[in-house]
N, C-alpha and C positions, 0 to 999 in steps of 0.2 A: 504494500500500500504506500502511496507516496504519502511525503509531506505535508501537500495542499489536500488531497484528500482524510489523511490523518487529524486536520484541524478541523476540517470540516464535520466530521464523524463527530467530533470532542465536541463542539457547538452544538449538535443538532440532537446528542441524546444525553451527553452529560448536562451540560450547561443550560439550558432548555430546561429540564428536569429540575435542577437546582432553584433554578429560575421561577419557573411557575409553584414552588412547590412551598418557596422560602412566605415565610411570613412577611417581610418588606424587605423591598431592595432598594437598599439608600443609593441615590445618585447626590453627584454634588455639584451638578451643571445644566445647562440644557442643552449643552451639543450632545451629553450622555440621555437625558430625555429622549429625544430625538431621535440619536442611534437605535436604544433600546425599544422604542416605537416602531421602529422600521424592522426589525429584525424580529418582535413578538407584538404585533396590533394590540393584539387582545390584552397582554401583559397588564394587570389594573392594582398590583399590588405592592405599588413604588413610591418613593414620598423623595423631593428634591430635596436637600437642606445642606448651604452651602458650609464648605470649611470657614470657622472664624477665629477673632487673630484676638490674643488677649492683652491690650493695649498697655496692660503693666506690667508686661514682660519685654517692652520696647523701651528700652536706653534714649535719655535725651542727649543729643548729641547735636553739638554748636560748632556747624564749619562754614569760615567764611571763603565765600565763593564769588565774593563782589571784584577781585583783580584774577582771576580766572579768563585767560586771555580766548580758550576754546572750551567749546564743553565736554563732557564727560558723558558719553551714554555707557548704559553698564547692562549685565547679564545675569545675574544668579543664580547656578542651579547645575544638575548633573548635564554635562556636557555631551549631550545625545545631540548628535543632528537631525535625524530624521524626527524624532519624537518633538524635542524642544526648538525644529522650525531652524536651525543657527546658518544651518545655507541660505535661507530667506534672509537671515539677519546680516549675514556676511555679503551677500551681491545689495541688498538694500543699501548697507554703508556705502561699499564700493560706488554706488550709482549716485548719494547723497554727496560722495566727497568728489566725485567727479564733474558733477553739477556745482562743486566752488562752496560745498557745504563743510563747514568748520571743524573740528572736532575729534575727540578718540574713543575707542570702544575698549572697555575692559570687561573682561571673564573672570567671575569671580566661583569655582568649581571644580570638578576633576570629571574625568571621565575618559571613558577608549577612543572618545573621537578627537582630543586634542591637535593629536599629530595630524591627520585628516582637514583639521579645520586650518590650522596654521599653513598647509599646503594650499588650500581655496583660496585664502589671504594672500599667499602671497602670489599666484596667477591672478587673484582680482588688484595685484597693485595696490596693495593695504595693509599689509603685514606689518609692517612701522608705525600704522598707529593704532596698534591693535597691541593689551596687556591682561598676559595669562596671568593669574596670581594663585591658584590654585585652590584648593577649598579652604574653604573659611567656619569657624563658627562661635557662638558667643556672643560677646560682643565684639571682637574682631571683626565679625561676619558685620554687626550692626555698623561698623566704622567706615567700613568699605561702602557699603550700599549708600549708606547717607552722602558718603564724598559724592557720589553718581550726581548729577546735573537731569538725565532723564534713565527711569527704569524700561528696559527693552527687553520683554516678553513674548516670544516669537512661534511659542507652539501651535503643531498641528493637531495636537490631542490633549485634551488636560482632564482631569477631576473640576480642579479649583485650586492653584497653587499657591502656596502659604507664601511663596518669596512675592508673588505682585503683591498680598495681604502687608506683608511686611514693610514694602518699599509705599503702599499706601500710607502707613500709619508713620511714617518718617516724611511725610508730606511731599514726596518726589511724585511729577508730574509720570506717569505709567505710559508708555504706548505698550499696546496689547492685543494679540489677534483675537481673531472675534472666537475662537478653540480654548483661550483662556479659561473661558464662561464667567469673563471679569468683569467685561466692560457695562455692563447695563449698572454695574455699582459704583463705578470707577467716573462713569458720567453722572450720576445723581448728585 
């Protein structure tokens, strides 16, 4: 049995089963709404309720950014490409600083796609102002994210991730794909 058949089998008598069988299935988005509507119509025994961030667990931190000559867009998170969008993010820089757009992208995380992305960088001509820093946490993690200028969110699938929650409650301005399932709070 191949691989794409083996997944498909797993979905359609394990997961399914699990699925219709569970007493609720939390989602914490509506692109996973959505998904799971498409895949089980019937499926009526699900309840949204998004991840939320506990404001006193967020460090005040005071950085002055008034002689900051370019800005800072920043990243967060395990360094998946495909999952966390970062090829979108990386040819968006590229086409931003091409167009005479200002600025540096820093990574603050680890992950197997490092080397991978540092290569795309540097074929898109951006490798130099691009800053791996590796993973962070603490408030280490909170020191780095508030230096950011803008939080840059790029995923093509999410829950609801705690790092845009975070970078909200540090009052940074978010761009965020609409896979986040951020932005309808992020605009309010």
């Amino acid at each position: 049995m191949t691989a794409s058949l083996m997944k498909k089998y797993y979905f359609n008598f394990v997961e399914k089963t699990i699925l219709k069988n569970a007493k609720v299935v939390h989602l914490l988005g509506q692109s996973e709404v959505e998904n799971i509507s498409s895949l089980l119509p019937k499926l009526t025994n699900t309840v949204m309720i998004p991840n939320g961030q506990d404001l006193a667990q967020i460090p005040i931190i005071e950085i002055d950014k008034t002689n900051r000559k370019v800005p800072i867009f920043g990243f967060l998170g395990r360094l998946d490409t495909n999952h966390k969008g970062l090829d979108l993010l990386l040819d968006a820089f590229a086409i931003y600083t091409k167009n005479g757009g200002k600025g540096t992208l820093e990574f603050v995380g680890n992950g197997e796609d490092m080397i991978s992305l540092k290569a795309r960088a540097a074929k898109l001509g951006i490798l130099e102002k691009l800053t791996f820093h590796g993973a962070k946490f603490g408030n280490e993690k909170f020191d780095y994210l508030a230096n950011f200028d803008v939080f840059v969110h790029t995923s093509r699938m999410e829950g609801f991730p705690t790092a845009v929650l975070e970078a909200a409650a540090l009052e940074l301005p978010c761009l965020c794909s609409e896979a986040t399932n951020a932005n309808d709070y992020l605009r309010a």
